[in-house]
C-alpha positions as a printed NumPy array, in Angstrom:
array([[ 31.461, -17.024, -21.225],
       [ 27.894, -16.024, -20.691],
       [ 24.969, -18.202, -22.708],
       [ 24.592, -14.997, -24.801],
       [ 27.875, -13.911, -26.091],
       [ 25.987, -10.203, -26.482],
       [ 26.927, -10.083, -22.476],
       [ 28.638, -10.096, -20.104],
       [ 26.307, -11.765, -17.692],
       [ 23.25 , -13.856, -18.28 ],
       [ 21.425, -13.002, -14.946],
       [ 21.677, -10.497, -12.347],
       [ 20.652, -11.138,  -8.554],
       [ 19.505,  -7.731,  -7.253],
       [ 18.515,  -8.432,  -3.257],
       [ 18.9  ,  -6.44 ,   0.086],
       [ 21.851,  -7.651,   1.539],
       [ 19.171,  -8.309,   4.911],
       [ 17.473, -11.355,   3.1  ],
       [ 21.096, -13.282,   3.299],
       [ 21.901, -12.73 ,   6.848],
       [ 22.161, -15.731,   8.686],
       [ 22.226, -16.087,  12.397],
       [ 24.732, -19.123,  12.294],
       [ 28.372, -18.086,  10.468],
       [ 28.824, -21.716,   9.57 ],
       [ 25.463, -21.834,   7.346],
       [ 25.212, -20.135,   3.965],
       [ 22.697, -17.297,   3.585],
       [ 19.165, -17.536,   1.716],
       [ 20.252, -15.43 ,  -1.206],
       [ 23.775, -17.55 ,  -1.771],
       [ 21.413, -21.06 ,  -1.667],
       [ 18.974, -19.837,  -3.894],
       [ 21.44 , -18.588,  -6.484],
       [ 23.779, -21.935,  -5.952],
       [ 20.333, -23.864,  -6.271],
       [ 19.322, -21.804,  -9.852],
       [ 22.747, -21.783, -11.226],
       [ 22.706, -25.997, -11.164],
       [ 19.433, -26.335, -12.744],
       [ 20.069, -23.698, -15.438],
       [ 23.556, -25.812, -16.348],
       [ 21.558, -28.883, -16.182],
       [ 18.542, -27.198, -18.154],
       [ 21.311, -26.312, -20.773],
       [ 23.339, -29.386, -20.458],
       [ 26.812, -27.877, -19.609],
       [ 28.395, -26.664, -16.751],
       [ 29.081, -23.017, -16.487],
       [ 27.069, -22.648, -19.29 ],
       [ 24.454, -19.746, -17.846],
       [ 26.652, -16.853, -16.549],
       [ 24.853, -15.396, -13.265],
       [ 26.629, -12.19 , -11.162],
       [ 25.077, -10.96 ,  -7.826],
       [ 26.788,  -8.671,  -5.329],
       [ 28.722, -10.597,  -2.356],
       [ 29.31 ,  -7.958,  -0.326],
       [ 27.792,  -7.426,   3.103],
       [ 28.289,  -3.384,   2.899],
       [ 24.992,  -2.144,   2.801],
       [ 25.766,   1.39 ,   3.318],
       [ 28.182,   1.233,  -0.131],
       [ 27.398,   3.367,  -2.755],
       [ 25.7  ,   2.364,  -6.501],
       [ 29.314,   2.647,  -7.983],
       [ 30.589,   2.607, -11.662],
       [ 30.759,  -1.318, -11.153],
       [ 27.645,  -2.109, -10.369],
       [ 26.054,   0.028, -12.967],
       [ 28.48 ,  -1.665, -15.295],
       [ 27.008,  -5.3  , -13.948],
       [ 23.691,  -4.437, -14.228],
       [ 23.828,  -2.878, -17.486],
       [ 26.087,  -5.652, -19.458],
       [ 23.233,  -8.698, -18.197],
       [ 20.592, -10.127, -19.78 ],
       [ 18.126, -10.597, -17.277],
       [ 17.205,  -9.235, -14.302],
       [ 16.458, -11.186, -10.847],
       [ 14.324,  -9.144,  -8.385],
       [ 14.581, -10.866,  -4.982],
       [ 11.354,  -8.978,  -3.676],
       [ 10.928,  -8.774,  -0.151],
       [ 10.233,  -6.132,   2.508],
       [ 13.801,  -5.383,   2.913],
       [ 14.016,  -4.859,  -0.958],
       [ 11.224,  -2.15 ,  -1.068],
       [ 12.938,  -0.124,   1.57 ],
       [ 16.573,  -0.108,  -0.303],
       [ 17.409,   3.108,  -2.18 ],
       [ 20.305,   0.951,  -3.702],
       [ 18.643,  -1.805,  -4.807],
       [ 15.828,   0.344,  -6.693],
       [ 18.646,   2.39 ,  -8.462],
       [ 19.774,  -1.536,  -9.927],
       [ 15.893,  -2.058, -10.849],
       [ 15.897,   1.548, -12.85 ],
       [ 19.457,   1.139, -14.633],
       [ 18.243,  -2.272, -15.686],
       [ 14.702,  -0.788, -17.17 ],
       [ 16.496,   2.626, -18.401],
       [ 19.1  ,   0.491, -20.508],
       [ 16.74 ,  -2.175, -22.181],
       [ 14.246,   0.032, -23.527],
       [ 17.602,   1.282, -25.457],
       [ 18.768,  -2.403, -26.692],
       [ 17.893,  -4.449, -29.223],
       [ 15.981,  -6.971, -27.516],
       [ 13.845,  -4.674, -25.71 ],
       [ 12.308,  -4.665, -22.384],
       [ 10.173,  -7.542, -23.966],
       [ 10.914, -10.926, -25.364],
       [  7.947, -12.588, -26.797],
       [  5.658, -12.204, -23.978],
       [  8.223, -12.14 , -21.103],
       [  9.716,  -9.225, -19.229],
       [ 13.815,  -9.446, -19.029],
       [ 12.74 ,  -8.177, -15.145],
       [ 11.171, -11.099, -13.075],
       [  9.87 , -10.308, -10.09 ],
       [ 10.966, -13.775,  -7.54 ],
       [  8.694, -12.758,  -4.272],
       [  9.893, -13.3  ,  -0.805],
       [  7.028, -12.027,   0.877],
       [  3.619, -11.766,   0.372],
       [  4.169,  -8.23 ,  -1.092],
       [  0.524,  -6.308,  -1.983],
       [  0.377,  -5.922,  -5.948],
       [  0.395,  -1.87 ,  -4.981],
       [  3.42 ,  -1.903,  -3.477],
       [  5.588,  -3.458,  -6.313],
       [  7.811,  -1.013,  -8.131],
       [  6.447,   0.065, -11.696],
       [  9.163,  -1.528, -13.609],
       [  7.309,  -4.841, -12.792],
       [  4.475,  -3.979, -15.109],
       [  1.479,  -6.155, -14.522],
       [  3.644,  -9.276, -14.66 ],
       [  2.433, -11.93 , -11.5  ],
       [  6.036, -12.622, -10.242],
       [  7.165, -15.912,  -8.775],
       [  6.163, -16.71 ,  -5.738],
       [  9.293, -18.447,  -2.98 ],
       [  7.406, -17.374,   0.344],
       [  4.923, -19.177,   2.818],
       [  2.445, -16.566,   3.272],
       [ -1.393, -18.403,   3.86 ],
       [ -3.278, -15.337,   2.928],
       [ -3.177, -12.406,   1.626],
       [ -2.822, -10.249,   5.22 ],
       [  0.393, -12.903,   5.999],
       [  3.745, -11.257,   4.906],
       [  5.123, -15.109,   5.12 ],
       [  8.909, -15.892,   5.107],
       [ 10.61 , -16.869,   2.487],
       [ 10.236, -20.678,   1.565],
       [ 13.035, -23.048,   2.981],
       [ 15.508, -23.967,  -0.142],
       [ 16.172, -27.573,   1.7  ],
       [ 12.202, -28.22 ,   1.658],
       [ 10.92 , -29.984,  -0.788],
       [  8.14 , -26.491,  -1.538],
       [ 10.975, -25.209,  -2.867],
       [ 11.631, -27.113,  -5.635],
       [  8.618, -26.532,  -7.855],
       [  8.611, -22.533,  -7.541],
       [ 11.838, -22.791,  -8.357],
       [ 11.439, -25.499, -11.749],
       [  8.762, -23.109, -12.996],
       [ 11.633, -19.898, -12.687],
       [ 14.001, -22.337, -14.648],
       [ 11.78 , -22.858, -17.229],
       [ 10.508, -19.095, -17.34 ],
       [ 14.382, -17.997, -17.454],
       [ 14.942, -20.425, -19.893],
       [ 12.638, -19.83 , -22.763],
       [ 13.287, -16.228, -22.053],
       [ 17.449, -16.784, -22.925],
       [ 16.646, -19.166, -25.849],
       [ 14.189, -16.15 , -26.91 ],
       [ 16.573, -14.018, -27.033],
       [ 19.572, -16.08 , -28.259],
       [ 17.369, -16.621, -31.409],
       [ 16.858, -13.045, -31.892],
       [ 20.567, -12.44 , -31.319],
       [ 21.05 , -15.001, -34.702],
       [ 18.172, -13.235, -36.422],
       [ 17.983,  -9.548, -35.268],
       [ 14.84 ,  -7.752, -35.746],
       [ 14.572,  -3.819, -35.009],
       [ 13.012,  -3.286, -31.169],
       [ 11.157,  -0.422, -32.216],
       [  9.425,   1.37 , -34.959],
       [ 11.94 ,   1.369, -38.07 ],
       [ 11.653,   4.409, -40.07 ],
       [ 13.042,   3.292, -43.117],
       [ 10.899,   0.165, -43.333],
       [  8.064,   0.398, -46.554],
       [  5.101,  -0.552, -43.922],
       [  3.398,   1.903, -41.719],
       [  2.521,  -0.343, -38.9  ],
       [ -0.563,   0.022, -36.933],
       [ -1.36 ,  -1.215, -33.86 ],
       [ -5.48 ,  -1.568, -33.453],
       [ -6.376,  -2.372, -29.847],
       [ -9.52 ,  -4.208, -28.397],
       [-12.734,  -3.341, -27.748],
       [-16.222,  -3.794, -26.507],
       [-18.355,  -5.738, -28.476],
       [-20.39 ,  -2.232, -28.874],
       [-18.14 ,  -1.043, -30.897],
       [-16.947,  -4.422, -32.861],
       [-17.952,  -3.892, -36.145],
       [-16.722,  -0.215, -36.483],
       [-13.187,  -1.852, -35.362],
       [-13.608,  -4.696, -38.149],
       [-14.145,  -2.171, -40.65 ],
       [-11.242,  -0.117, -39.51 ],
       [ -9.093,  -3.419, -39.86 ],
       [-10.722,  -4.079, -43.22 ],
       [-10.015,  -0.612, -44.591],
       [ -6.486,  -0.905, -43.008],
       [ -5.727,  -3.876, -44.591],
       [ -6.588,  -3.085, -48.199],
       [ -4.467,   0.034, -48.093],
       [ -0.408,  -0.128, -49.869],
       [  1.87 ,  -0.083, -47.676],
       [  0.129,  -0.745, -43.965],
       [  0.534,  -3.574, -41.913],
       [ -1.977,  -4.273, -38.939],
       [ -1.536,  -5.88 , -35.837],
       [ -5.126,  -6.628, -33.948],
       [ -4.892, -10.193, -32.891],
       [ -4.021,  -9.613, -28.782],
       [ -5.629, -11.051, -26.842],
       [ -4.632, -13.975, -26.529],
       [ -2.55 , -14.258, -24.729],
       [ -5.757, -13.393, -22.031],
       [ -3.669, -14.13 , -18.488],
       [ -2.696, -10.539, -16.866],
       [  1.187, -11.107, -16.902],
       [  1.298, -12.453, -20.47 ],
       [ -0.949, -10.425, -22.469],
       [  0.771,  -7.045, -21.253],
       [  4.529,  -8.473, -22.19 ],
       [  2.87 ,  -9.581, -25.341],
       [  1.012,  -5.997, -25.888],
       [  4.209,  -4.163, -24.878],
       [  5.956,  -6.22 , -27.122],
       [  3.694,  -5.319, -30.068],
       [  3.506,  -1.744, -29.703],
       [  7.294,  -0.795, -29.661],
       [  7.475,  -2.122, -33.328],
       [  4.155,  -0.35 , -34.06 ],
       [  3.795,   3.127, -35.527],
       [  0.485,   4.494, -34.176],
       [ -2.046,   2.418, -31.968],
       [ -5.615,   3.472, -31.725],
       [ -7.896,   2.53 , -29.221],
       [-11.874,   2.631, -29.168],
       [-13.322,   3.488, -26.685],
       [-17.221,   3.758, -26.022],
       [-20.069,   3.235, -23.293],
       [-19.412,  -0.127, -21.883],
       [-15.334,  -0.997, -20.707],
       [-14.963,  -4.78 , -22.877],
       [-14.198,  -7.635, -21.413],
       [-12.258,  -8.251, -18.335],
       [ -8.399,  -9.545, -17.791],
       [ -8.302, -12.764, -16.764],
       [ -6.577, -12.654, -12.943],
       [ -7.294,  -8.553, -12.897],
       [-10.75 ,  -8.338, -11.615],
       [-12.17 ,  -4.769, -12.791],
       [ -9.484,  -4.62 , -15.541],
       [-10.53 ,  -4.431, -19.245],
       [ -8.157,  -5.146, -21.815],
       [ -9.691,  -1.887, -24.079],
       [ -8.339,  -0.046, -20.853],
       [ -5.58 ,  -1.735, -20.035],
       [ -4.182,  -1.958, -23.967],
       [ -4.959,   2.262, -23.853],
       [ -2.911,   2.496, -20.455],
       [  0.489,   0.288, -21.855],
       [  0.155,   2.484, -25.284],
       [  0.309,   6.062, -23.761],
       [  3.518,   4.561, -21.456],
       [  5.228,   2.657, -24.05 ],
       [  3.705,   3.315, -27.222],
       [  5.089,   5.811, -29.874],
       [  1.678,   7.453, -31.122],
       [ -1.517,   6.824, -29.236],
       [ -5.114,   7.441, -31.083],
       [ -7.813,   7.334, -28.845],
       [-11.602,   7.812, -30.514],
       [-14.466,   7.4  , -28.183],
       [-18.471,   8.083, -30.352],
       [-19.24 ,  11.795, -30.444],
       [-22.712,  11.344, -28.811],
       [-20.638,   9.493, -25.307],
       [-22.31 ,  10.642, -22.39 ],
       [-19.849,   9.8  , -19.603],
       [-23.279,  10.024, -17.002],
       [-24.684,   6.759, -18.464],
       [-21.51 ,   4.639, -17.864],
       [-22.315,   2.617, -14.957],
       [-18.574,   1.763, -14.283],
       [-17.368,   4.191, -12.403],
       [-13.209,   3.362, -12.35 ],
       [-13.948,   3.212, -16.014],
       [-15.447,   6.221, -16.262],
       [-12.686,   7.94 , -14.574],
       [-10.321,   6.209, -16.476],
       [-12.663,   7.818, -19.419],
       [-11.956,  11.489, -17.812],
       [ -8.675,  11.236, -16.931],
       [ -8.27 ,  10.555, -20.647],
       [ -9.925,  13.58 , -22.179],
       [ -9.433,  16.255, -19.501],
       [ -6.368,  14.896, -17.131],
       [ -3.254,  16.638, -17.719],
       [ -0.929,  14.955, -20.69 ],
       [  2.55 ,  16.324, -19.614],
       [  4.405,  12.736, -19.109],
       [  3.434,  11.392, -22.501],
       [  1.377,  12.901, -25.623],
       [ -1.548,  10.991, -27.323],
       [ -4.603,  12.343, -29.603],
       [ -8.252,  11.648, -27.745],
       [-10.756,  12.515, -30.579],
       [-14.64 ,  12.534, -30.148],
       [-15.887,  11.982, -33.342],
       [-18.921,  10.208, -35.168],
       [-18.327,   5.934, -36.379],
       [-18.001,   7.023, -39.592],
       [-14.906,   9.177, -39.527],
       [-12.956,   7.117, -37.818],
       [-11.26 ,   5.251, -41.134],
       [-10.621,   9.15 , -42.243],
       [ -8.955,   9.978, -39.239],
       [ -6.636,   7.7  , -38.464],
       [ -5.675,   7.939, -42.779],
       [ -4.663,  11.275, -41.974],
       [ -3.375,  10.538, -38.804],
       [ -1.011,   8.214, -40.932],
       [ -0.132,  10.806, -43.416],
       [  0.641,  13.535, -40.674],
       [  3.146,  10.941, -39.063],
       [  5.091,  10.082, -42.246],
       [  5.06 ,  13.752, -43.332],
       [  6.487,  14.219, -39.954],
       [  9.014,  11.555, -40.244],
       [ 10.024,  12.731, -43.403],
       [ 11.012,  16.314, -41.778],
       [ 12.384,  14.659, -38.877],
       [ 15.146,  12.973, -41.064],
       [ 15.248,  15.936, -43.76 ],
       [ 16.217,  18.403, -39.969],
       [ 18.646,  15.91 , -38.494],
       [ 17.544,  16.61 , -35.444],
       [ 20.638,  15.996, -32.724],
       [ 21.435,  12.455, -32.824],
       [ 24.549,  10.331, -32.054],
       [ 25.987,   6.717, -33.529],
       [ 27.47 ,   4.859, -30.694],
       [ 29.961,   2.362, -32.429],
       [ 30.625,  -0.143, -30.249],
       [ 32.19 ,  -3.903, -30.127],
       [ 30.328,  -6.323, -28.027],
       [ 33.202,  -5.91 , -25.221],
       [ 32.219,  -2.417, -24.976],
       [ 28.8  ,  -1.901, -25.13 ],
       [ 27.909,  -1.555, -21.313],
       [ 29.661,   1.97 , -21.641],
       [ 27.347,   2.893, -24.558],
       [ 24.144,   2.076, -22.817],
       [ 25.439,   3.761, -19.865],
       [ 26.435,   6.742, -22.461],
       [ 22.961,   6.988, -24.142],
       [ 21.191,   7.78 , -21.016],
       [ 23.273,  10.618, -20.602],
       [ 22.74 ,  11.539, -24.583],
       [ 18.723,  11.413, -23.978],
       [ 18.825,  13.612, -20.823],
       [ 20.628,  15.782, -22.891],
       [ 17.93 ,  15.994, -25.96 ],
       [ 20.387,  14.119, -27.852],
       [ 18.699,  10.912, -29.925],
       [ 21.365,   7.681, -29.443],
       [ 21.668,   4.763, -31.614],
       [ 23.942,   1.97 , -30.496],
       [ 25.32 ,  -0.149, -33.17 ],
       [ 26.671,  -2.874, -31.803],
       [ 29.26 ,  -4.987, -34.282],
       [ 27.576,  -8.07 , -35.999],
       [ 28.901, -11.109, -36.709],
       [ 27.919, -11.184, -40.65 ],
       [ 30.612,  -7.777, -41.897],
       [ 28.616,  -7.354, -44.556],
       [ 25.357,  -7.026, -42.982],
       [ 27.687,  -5.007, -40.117],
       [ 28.801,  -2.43 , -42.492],
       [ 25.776,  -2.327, -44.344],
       [ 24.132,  -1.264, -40.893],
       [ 26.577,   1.27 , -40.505],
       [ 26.43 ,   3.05 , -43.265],
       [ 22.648,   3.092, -43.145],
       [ 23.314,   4.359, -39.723],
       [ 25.346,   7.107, -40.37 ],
       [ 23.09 ,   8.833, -42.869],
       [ 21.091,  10.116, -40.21 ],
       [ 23.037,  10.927, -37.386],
       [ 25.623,  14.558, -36.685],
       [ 27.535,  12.635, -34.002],
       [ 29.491,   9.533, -34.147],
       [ 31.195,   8.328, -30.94 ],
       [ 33.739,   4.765, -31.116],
       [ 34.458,   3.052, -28.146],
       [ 37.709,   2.184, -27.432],
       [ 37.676,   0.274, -24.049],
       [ 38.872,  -3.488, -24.296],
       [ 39.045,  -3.717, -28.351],
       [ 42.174,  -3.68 , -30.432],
       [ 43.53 ,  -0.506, -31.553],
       [ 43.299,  -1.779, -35.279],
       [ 40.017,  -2.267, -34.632],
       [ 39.037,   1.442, -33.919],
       [ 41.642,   2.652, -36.516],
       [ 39.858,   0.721, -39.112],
       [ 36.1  ,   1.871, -37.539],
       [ 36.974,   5.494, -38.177],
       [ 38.648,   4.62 , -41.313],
       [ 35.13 ,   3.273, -42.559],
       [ 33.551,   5.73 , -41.45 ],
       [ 35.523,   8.212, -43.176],
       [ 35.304,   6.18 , -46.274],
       [ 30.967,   5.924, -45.846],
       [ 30.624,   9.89 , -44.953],
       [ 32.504,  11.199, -48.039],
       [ 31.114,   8.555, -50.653],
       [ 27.192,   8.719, -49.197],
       [ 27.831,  12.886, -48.253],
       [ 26.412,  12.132, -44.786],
       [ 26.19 ,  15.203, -42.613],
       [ 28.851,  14.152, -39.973],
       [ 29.508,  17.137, -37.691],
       [ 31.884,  15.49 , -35.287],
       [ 33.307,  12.322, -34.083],
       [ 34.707,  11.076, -31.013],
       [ 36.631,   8.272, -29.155],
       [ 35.307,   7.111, -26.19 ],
       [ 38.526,   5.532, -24.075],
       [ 36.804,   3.112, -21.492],
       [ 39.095,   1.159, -19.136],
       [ 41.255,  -0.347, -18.846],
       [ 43.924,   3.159, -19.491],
       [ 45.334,   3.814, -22.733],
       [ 49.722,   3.92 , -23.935],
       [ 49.959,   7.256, -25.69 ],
       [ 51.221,   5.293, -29.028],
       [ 47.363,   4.143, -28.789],
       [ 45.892,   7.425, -28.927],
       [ 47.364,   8.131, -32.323],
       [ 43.965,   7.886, -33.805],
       [ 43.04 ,   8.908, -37.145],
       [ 44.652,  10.978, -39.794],
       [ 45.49 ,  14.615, -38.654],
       [ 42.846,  16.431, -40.827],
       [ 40.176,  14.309, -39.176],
       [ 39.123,  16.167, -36.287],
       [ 38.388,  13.207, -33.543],
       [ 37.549,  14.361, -30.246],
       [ 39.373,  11.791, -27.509],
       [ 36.944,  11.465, -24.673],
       [ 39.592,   9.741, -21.02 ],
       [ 36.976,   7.792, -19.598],
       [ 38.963,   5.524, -18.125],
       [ 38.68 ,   6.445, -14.486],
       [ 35.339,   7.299, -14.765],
       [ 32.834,   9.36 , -16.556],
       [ 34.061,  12.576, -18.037],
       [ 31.119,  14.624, -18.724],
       [ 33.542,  17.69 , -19.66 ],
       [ 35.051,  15.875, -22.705],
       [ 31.69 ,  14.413, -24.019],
       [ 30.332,  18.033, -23.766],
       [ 33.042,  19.485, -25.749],
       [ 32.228,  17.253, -28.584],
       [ 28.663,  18.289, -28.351],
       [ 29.036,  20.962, -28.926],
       [ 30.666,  20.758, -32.347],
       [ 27.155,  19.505, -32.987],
       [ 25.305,  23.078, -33.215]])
């Protein structure tokens, strides 16, 4: 059993199969020591053997294709192991691990974020250039196993007999570690990874600035503050290292409702590690990628000829007249004494907007799934999303009260609910849609259709006797792979 009973797998090793070739057939590859090196600490770290649950991919196939397997490893682990090298970068296969893994924990409840730290570390083989790592890395500095002596060296990777690689690899224990106990704590104590609709506080996010611009952002905070019913968040940095204070940022605007971001004259105060990197910039830059509702003011009178940075000043342009197509944000020029007004009826416009959104329903589904089965619902929710289709994955709890409680919240809002029935007890779906049933007629919810997901292992026909006959459930065979003809039937009901 994995250290977090939510998974399957604690860790997953993504590496190009070239980094554990080895010229001898008697010796064990790089990959296979460093992952028989991590596993031991981690068990000693914990105190019990087999007590961290790590999966990598033993095959020497590198021409095999990202299968249903794979995707179903990747997507049912907690963490994700980068083994960055040159051989990495040029792997189609290993890239399409890297995106599942991003794709499916911005839909979790932990998040891509835990406290400060990514769930994707970045362990560096070579001296890879900062420009050539893959996006999903963020800004994060990565762990360094290589011997490189400059920054021009490519290095090899460092020798897991030699005694330089024991400390890289200690301070990867430790960052692995705090990062499961992290999340094990949330897992006992769940909190919402994203903005919760139906809490009572409007939370805004209220970035840094340059000290030019200080006191309007204290009054902003100050007028914030005194208002029912808003909660602020303004007190990043610290943490003021690169790495940490973007995990930490990240972190703080997917629970946030709007951010907003002054911007003036001079760029604030530079990253510590980033040379040329201000954290106004950088903060604006993480919020239009990952927040929900960027607000960016800059003064009215900003003339964009007197700033004497010029990155910043395109960074300035790119904001106001660069094309907005990936993500939407508001850029308002406006005079220091507007801005309290403005982002009040920014705040009203949102809630107003919320308020329709729930009144319209707009298509969303309620995946319903036990712990067993919940790598098919993360897998399933990508496919909902590409589809316009809003998914919520309610994954059983422990506590049944608080579990049922959840549902029924849940299915107030939703048109679609979808069970999985992969390796759960038939009683256990029967008495799923049973509740379900029971919540929709007492609370009226405005269930249009509902659906059984079968996920392997196959299914007796005396187990597809689901639900009473005047309960129209849509059974969805999944169990030799994704059907996408079944699961567009029962869209369909939706309209």
């Amino acid at each position: 059993m994995a250290y977090l009973s939510d998974f399957a797998f604690d860790i997953f090793i993504s590496y190009a199969h070239v980094d554990n070739l080895t010229a001898s057939s008697r010796s064990e590859g790089w990959v296979a020591q460093f992952h028989r090196q991590l596993e031991i600490l981690l068990w000693k770290r914990k105190g019990k053997r087999d007590s961290v649950r790590i999966w990598r991919d033993p095959s020497l196939d590198g021409n095999q294709l990202f299968d249903t397997t794979i995707r179903n490893r990747v997507e049912s682990s907690a963490l994700f192991l980068a083994l960055t090298s040159t051989g990495y970068l040029e792997s189609d296969y290993c890239r399409r691990e890297l995106q599942c893994f991003s794709q499916r924990t911005r839909l979790d409840a932990h998040g891509l974020v835990v406290e400060d730290r990514l769930r994707i570390f970045n362990v560096l083989l070579n001296n890879i250039p900062y420009s050539k790592w893959p996006e999903e890395y963020g800004r994060s500095s990565g762990f360094e196993f290589h011997d490189a002596q400059n920054d021009e060296d490519c290095g090899y990777p460092l020798d897991p007999s030699h005694q330089s690689f024991e400390l890289p690899l200690r301070k990867l224990v430790d960052a692995i570690d705090k990062t499961l106990s992290g999340m094990k704590a949330r897992s006992r104590d769940p909190a919402p990874s994203g903005p919760d609709p139906a809490t009572d506080l409007f939370s805004v996010y209220v970035a840094d600035t340059a000290d030019s611009l200080s006191t309007a952002r204290k009054r902003l905070i100050n007028e914030l503050q005194q208002k029912e019913g808003i909660s602020v968040v303004s007190n990043i940095p610290p943490p003021y290292e690169g790495g940490a204070h973007e995990r930490k940022v990240i972190g703080q605007l997917t629970k946030s409702r709007l951010s907003v971001h002054l911007l003036g004259e001079f760029p604030g105060r530079e990253i510590e590690g980033k040379p040329g990197l201000c954290y106004p910039q950088a903060q604006s830059e993480l919020a239009i990628q990952h927040g929900s509702m960027p607000l960016i003011w800059v003064p009215q009178q900003l003339d964009r000829e007197s700033i004497e940075d010029p990155a910043y000043n395109q960074f300035l342009d790119k904001l106001e007249n660069g094309s907005r197509h990936q993500r939407a944000y508001d850029f308002i020029r406006g005079p220091s004494s507007s801005i309290v007004r403005e982002i009040l009826e920014k705040i009203d416009s949102l809630k107003a907007s919320t308020n329709t959104h729930q009144d319209a329903l707009v298509p969303a589904a309620l995946l319903d799934t036990h712990f067993k089965d919940q790598a098919y619902a993360y897998s399933l929710s990508q496919y909902l999303l590409e589809r316009h289709v809003q998914p919520y994955i309610n994954p059983e709890e422990d506590d049944p009260r608080k579990n049922l409680k959840i549902f029924q919240e849940r299915l107030k809002q939703v048109s679609l609910l979808i069970i999985f029935f992969g390796n759960v007890a038939l009683e256990w779906v029967r008495e799923r849609l049973a509740t379900a049933v029971q919540i929709a007629i007492a609370e009226g919810c405005p269930l249009k259709a509902c659906g059984v997901y079968l996920a392997p292992p196959r299914k007796t026909s005396a187990e597809l006797q689901l639900g009473p006959k005047w309960l129209p459930v849509e059974l969805m065979d999944n169990t030799e792979g994704f059907n996408a003809e079944s699961m567009n039937r029962l869209l369909a009901r939706m309209t």
